[in-house]
C-alpha positions as a Markdown table, in Angstrom:
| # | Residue | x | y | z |
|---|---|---|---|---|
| 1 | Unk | 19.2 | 5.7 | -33.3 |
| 2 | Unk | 17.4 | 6.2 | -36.7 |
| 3 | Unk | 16.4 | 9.0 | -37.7 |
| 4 | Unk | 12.2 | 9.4 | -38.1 |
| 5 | Unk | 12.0 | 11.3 | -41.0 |
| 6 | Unk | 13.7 | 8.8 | -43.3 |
| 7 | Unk | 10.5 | 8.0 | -45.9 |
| 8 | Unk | 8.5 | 10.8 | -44.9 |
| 9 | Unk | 7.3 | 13.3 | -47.9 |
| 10 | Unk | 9.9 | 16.7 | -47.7 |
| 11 | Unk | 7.0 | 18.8 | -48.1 |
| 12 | Unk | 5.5 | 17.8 | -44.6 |
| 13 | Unk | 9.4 | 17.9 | -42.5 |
| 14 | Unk | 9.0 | 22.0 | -41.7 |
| 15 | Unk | 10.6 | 21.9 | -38.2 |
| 16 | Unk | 13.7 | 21.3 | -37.1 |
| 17 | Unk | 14.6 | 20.4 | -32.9 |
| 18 | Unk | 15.2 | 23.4 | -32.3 |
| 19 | Unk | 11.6 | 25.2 | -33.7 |
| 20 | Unk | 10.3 | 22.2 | -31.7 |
| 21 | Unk | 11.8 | 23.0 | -28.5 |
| 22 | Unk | 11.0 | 26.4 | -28.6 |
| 23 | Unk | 7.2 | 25.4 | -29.2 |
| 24 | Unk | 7.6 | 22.9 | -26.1 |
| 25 | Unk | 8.9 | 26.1 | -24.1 |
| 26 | Unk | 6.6 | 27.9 | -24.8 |
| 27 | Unk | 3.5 | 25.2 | -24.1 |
| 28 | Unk | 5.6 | 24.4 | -20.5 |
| 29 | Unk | 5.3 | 28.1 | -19.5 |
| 30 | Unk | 1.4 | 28.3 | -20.6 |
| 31 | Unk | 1.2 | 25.4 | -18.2 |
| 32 | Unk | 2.9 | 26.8 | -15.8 |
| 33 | Unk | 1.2 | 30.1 | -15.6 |
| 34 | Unk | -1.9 | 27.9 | -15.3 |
| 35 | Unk | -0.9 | 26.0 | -12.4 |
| 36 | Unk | 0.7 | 29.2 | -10.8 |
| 37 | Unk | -2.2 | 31.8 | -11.0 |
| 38 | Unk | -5.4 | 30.3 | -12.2 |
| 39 | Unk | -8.5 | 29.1 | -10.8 |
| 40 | Unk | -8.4 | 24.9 | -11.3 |
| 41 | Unk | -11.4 | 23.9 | -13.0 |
| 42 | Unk | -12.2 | 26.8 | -15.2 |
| 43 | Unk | -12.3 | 26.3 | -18.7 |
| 44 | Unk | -9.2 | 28.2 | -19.5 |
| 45 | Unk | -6.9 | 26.7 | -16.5 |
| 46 | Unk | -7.8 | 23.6 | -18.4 |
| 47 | Unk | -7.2 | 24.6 | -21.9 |
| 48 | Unk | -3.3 | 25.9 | -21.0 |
| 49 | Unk | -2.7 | 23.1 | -18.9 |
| 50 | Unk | -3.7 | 20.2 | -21.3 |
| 51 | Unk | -1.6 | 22.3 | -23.8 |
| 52 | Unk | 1.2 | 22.3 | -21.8 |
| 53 | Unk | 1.1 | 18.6 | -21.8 |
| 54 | Unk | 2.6 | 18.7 | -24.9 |
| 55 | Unk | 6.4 | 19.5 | -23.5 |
| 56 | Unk | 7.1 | 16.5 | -21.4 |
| 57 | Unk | 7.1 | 13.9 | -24.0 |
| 58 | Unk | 9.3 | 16.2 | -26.5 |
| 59 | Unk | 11.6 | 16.6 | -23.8 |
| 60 | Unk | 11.7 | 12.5 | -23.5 |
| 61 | Unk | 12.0 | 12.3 | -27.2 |
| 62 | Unk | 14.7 | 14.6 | -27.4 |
| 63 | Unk | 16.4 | 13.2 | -24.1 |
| 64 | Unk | 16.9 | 9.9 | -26.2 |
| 65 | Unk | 18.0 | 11.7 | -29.3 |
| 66 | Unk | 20.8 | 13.4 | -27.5 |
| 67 | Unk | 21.8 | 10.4 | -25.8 |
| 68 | Unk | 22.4 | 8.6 | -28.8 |
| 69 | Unk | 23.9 | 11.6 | -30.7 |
| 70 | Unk | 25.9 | 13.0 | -27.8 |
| 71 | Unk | 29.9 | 12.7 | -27.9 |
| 72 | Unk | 30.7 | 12.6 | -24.7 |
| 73 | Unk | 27.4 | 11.0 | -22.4 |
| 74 | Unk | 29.2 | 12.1 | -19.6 |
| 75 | Unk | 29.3 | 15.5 | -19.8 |
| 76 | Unk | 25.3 | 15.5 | -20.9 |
| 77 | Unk | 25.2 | 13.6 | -17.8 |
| 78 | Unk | 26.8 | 17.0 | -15.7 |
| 79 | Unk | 24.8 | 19.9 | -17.8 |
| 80 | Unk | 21.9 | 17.6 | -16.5 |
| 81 | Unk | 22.7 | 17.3 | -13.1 |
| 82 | Unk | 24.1 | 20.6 | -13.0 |
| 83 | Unk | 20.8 | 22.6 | -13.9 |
| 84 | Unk | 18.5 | 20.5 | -11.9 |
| 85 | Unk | 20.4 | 21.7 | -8.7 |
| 86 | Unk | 20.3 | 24.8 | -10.4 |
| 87 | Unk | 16.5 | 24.9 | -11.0 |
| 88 | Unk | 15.2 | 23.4 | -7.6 |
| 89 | Unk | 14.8 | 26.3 | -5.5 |
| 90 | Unk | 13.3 | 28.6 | -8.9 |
| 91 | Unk | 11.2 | 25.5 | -8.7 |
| 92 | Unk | 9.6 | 25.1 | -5.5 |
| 93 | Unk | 9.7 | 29.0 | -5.6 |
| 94 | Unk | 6.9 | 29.1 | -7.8 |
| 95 | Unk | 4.9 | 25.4 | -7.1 |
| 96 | Unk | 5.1 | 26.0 | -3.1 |
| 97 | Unk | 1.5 | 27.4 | -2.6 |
| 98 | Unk | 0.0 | 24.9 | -5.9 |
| 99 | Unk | 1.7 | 21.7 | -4.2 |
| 100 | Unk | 2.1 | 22.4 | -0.5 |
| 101 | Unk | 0.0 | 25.5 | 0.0 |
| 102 | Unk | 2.9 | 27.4 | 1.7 |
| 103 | Unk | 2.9 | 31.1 | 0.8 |
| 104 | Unk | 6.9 | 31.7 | 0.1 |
| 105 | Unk | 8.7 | 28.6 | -0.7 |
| 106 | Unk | 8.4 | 24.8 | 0.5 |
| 107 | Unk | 10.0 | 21.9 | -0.7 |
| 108 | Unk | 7.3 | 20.5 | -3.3 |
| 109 | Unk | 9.5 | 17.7 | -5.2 |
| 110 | Unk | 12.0 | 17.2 | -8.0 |
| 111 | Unk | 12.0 | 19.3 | -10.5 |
| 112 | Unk | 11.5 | 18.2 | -14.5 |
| 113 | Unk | 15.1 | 18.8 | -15.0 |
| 114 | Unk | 16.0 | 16.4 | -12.6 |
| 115 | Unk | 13.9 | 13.7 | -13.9 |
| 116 | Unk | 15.7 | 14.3 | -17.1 |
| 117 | Unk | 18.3 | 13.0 | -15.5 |
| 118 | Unk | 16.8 | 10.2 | -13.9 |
| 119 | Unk | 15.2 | 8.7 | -17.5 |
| 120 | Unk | 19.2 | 9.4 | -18.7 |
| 121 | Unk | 19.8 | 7.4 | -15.9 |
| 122 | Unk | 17.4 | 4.6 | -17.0 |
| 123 | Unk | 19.2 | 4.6 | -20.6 |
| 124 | Unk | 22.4 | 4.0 | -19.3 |
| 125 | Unk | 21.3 | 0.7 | -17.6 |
| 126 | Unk | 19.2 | -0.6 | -20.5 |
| 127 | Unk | 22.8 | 0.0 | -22.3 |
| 128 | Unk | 25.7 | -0.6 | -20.2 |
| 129 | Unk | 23.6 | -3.4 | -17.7 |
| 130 | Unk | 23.4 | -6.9 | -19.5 |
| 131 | Unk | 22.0 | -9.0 | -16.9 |
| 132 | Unk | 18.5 | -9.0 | -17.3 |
| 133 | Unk | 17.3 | -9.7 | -14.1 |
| 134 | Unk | 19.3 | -6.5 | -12.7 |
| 135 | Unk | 18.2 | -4.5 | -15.7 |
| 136 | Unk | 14.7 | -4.3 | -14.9 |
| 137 | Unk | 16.1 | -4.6 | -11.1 |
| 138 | Unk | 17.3 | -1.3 | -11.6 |
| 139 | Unk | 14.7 | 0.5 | -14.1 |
| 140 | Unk | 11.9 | -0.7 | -11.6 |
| 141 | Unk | 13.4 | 1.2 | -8.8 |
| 142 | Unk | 14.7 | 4.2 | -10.7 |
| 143 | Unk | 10.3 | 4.7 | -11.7 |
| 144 | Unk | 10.2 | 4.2 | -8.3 |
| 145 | Unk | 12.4 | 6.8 | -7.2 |
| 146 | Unk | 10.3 | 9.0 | -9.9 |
| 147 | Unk | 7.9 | 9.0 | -7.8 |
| 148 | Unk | 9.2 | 12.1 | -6.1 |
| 149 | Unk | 9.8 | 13.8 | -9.1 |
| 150 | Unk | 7.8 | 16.1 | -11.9 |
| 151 | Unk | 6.1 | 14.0 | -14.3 |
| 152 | Unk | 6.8 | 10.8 | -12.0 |
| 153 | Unk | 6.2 | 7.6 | -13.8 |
| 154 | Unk | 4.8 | 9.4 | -17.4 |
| 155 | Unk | 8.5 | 10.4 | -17.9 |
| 156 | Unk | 10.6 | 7.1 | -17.4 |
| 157 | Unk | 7.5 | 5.0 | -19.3 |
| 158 | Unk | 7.9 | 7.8 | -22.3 |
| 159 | Unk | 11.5 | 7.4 | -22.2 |
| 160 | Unk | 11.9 | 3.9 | -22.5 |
| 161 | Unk | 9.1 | 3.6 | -25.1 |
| 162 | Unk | 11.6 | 6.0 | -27.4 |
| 163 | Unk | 14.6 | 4.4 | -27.1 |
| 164 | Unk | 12.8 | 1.1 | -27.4 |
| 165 | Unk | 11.5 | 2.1 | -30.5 |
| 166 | Unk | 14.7 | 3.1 | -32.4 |
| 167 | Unk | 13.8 | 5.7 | -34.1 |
| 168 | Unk | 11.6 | 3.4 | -36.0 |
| 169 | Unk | 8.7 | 5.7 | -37.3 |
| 170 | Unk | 5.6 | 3.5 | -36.7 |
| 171 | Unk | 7.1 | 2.5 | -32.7 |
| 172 | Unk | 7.5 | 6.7 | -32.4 |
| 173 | Unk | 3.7 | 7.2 | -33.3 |
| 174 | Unk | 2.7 | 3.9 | -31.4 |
| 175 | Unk | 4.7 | 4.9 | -28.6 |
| 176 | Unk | 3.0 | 8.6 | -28.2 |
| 177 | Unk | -0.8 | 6.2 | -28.6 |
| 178 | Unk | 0.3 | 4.4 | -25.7 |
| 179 | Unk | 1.6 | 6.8 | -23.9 |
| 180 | Unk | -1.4 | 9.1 | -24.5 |
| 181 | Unk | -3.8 | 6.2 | -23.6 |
| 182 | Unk | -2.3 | 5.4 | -20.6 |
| 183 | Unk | -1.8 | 9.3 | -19.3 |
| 184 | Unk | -5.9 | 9.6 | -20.4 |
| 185 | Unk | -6.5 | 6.8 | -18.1 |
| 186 | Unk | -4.6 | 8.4 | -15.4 |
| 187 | Unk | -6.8 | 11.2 | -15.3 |
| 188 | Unk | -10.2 | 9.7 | -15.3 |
| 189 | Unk | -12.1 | 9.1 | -12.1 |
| 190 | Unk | -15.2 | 8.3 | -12.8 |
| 191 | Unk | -18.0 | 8.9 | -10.2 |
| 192 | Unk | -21.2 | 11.2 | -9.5 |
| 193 | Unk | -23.2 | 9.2 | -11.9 |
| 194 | Unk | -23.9 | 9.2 | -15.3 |
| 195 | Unk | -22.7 | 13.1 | -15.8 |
| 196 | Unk | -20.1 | 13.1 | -13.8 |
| 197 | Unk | -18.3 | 10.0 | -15.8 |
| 198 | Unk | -19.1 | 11.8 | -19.1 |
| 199 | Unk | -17.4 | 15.0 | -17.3 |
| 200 | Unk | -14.6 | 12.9 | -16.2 |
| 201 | Unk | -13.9 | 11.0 | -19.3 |
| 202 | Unk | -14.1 | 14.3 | -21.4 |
| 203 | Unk | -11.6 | 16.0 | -19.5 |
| 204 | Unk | -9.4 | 12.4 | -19.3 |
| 205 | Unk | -9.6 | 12.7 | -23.4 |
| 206 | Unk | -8.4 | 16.5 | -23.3 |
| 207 | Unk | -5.4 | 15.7 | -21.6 |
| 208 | Unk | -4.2 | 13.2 | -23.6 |
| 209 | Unk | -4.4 | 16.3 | -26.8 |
| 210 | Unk | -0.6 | 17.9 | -25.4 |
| 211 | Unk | 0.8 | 14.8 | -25.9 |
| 212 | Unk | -1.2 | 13.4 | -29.3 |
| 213 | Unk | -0.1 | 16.6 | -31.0 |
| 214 | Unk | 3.6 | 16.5 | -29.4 |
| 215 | Unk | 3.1 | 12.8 | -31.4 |
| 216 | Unk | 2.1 | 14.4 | -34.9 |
| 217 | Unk | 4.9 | 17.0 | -34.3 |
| 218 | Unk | 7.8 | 14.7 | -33.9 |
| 219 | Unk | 6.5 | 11.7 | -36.2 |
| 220 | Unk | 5.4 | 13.6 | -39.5 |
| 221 | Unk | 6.3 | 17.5 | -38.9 |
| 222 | Unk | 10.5 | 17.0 | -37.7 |
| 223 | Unk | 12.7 | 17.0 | -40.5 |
| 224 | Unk | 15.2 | 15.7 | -38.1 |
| 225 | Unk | 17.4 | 18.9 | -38.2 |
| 226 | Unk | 18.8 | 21.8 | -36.3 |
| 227 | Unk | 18.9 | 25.3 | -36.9 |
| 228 | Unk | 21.6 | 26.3 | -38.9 |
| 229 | Unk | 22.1 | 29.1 | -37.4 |
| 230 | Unk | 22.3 | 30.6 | -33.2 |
| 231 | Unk | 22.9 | 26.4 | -32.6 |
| 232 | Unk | 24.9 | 27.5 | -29.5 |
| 233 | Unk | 22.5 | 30.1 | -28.2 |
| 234 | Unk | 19.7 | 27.7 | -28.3 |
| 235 | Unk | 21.9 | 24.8 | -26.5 |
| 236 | Unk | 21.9 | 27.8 | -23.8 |
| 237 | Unk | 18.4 | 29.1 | -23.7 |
| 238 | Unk | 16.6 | 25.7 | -23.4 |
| 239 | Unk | 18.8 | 24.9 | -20.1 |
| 240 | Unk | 18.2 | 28.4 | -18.5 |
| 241 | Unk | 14.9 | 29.2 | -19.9 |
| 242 | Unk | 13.3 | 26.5 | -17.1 |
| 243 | Unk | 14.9 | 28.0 | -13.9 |
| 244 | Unk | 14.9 | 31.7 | -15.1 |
| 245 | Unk | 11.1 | 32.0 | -15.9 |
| 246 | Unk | 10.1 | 29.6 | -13.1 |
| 247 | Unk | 12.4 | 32.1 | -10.7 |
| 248 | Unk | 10.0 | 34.8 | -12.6 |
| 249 | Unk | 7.0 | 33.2 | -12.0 |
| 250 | Unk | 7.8 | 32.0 | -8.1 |
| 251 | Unk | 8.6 | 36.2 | -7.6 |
| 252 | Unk | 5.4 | 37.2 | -9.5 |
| 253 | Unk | 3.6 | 34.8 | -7.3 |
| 254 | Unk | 4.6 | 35.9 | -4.2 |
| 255 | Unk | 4.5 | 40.0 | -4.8 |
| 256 | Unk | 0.9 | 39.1 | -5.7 |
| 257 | Unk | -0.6 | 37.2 | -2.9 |
């Protein structure tokens, strides 16, 4: 995989990964706490959720990086597997009452972790499966199967857009348009008349922000780097930041009701 930032002026490359992933952590847990404790359609439940938007595709982008850059795919593979399990029960702890409307704890999906896995499933079949037919066989039932997940569909499309585009610069940005267009279109239901399809396409254009400025992030603003130093406390944080503050949220959540 090539790296984006060959070409790019040095002046604008002012974040390495792991700046970048701290950002995305911090966006996920804004979204989060919208989804967990805010009224839905208030102004301000849609401002930190449209934010939070912009995690998912850095995690996809990053997903492919490490893939490619990884020694041992196997191992990535496990820490994968391994903190999805990990995270499911922090995760339905806290999404039980948004998803299923249960007060304690429900089973309300995969978690994001474990559709990771799933799109690191889908890049081991566009490498290691050469007949095409079974190729797309499989990636066609693996978005399938992502159906049941967190970001179901929007992850596996993002994911093979990246590795697709090679690290190629222009595909990157092109990929985040498309990506952004076609999660906009998701989220607009017209209807109600003339006001109520200006409503609707407003808010389908505010989703699609998260992920146009998780686009200008990685394409122009990543130097392609990582920290130079705490590389092994950061490895650690991002895996058990997502079922630690979830588990947080899922306790605050229930003392509260």
């Amino acid at each position: 995989m090539t790296s984006i930032h060959t070409g790019q002026t040095e002046s604008m490359q002012i974040l390495n990964r792991d700046v970048i992933k701290y950002i995305a952590m911090f966006t996920m847990l804004l979204n989060h706490i919208a989804n967990i404790f805010l009224e839905p359609g208030t102004l301000i439940f849609t401002i930190l959720i449209d934010i939070g938007y912009f995690t998912a595709p850095v995690m996809c982008y990053f997903l492919v990086e490490g893939y490619h850059y990884t020694r041992s795919k196997k191992k990535y593979a496990g820490r994968l597997a391994l903190f999805a399990l990990i995270s499911e029960i922090p995760f339905c702890l806290a999404f039980s009452e948004v998803y299923t409307g249960a007060r304690i704890i429900s089973f309300c999906g995969f978690n994001m972790i474990f559709t990771l896995f799933l799109c690191f499933c889908i890049l081991l079949v566009m490498d290691y499966v050469e007949n095409s037919f079974l190729k797309i066989l499989f990636i066609a039932g693996l978005f399938i199967v992502s159906l049941f997940f967190d970001w179901a569909l929007v992850a596996p499309l993002f994911t093979v857009l990246f590795a697709k585009a090679g690290g190629n610069k222009t595909n990157i940005r092109n990929a985040y348009l498309l990506g952004a267009a076609l999660f906009a279109l998701m989220n607009f239901n017209p209807g109600g008349g003339a006001a109520g399809t200006l409503f609707s396409l407003i808010y389908a254009l505010m989703s699609a922000v998260g992920i146009l400025a998780a686009g200008v992030v990685i394409v122009w603003l990543y130097n392609g780097k990582r920290m130079e130093r705490g590389k092994t406390f950061s490895k650690w944080f991002f895996y058990w930041f997502y079922p630690v503050h979830l588990l947080i949220l899922g306790i605050i959540r229930i003392y509260i009701r």
